[in-house]
C-alpha positions in Angstrom: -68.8 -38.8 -24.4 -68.1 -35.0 -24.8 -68.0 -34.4 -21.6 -66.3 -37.7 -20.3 -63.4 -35.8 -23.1 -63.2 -32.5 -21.0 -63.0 -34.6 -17.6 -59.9 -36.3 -18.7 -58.6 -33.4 -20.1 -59.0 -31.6 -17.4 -58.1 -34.1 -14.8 -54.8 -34.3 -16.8 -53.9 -30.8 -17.2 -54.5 -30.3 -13.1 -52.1 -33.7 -12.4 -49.6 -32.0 -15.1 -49.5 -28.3 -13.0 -49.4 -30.1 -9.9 -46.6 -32.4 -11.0 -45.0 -29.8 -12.4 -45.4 -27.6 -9.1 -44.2 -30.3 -7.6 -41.3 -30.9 -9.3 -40.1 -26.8 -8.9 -40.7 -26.2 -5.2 -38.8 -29.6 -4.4 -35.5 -28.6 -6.3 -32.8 -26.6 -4.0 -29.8 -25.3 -4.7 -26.7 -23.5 -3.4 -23.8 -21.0 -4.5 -20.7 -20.5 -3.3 -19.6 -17.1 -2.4 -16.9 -15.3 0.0 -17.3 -11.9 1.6 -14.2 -9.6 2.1 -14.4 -7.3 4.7 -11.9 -4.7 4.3 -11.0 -1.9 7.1 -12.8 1.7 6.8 -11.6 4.4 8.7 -13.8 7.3 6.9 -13.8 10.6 9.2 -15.4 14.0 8.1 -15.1 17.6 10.4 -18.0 19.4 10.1 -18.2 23.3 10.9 -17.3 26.5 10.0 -14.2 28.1 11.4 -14.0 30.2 13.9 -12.2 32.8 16.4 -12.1 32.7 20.3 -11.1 35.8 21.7 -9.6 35.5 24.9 -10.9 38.7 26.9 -9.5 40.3 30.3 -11.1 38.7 33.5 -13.5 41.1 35.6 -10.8 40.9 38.5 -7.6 41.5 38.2 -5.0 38.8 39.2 -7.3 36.1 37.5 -7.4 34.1 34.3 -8.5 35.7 31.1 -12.2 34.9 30.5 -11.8 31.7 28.0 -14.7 31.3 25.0 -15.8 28.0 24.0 -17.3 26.7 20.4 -19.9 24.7 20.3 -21.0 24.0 16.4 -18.0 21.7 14.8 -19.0 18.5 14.1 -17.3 15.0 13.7 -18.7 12.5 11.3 -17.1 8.9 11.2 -17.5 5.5 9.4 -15.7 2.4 10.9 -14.8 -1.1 9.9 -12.1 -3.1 11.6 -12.0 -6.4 9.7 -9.2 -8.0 12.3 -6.8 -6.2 15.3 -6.4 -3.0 17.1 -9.6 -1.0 17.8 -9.6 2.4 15.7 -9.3 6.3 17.8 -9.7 9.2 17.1 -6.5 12.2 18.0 -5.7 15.4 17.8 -3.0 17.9 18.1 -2.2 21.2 17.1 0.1 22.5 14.3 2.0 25.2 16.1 2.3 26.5 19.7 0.4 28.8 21.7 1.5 31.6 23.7 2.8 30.7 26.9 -0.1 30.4 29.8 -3.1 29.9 26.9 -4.3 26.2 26.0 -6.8 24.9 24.0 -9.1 22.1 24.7 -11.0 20.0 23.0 -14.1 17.6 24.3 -16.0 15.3 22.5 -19.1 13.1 23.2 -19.5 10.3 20.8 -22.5 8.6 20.0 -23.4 5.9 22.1 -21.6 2.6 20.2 -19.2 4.7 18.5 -16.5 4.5 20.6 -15.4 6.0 24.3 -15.3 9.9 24.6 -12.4 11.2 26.5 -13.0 13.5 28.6 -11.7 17.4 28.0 -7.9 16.9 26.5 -5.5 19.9 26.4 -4.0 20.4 23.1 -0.5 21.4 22.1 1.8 21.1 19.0 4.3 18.4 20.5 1.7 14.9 21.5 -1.1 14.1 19.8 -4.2 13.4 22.1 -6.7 10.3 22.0 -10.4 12.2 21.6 -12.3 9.2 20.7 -10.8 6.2 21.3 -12.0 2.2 21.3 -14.0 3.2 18.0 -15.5 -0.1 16.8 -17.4 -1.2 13.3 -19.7 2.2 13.4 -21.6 4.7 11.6 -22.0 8.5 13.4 -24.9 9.3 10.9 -24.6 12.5 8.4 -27.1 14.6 9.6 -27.2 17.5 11.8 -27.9 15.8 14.4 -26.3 12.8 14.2 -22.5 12.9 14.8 -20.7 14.0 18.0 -20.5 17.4 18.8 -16.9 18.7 19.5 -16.4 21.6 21.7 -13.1 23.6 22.4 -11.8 26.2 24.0 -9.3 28.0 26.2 
């Protein structure tokens, strides 16, 4: 009789945590929620400053030799929620002597918009450097974000 006792008991505590599993994995439910995507346009020059020197050419009658800088950096975050694609421009704050220029290159990562190729700055248009700049991330590290060269 004892153990006819511990079979039912049994038996009913198994049919209890099954029906009760039961019950649990059959119940769904839902929630309601709305995501708002707002525009970013996050963008971060990375280097050091620096001087080019413009020195005298080995022959005379020609250019002066030009420098060029290779470590500034661009980093960029972007979000277009609706409209126009974002870009990137540049232009320079005040003018340079007459028969210099300054250029500026840039090769953007691949997804993060259309590099243009080498754009001669001056102080009265701005110039598109990176343009048709989509929802992307450059990265933060060293050698992550596009590497923007210049000189004259």
């Amino acid at each position: 009789m004892k153990k006819l006792i511990h079979l039912i008991l049994i038996t009913a505590m198994v049919l209890g945590v099954s029906e009760l599993t039961m019950a649990q994995s059959s119940e769904t439910g839902g929630q309601e929620m709305d995501i708002i995507v707002t525009e970013i346009k996050v963008i971060e020059i990375v280097g050091s400053a620096f001087t080019l020197t413009m020195k005298a050419p080995s022959t005379a009658g020609n250019y002066p030799d030009g420098e060029t800088n290779y470590s500034t950096l661009a980093q960029y975050t972007s979000v277009t929620a609706e409209g126009p694609l974002h870009r990137i421009t540049a232009q320079l704050d005040v003018a340079l002597p007459p028969g210099t220029y300054l250029f500026l290159r840039s090769f953007a990562p691949a997804g993060c918009g259309t590099s243009q190729s080498s754009a001669n700055l001056s102080n009265t248009e701005a110039k598109d450097i990176i343009t048709s700049i989509d929802d992307c991330m450059t990265g933060s590290g060293e050698s992550d974000p596009f590497h923007v060269d210049s000189g004259y």
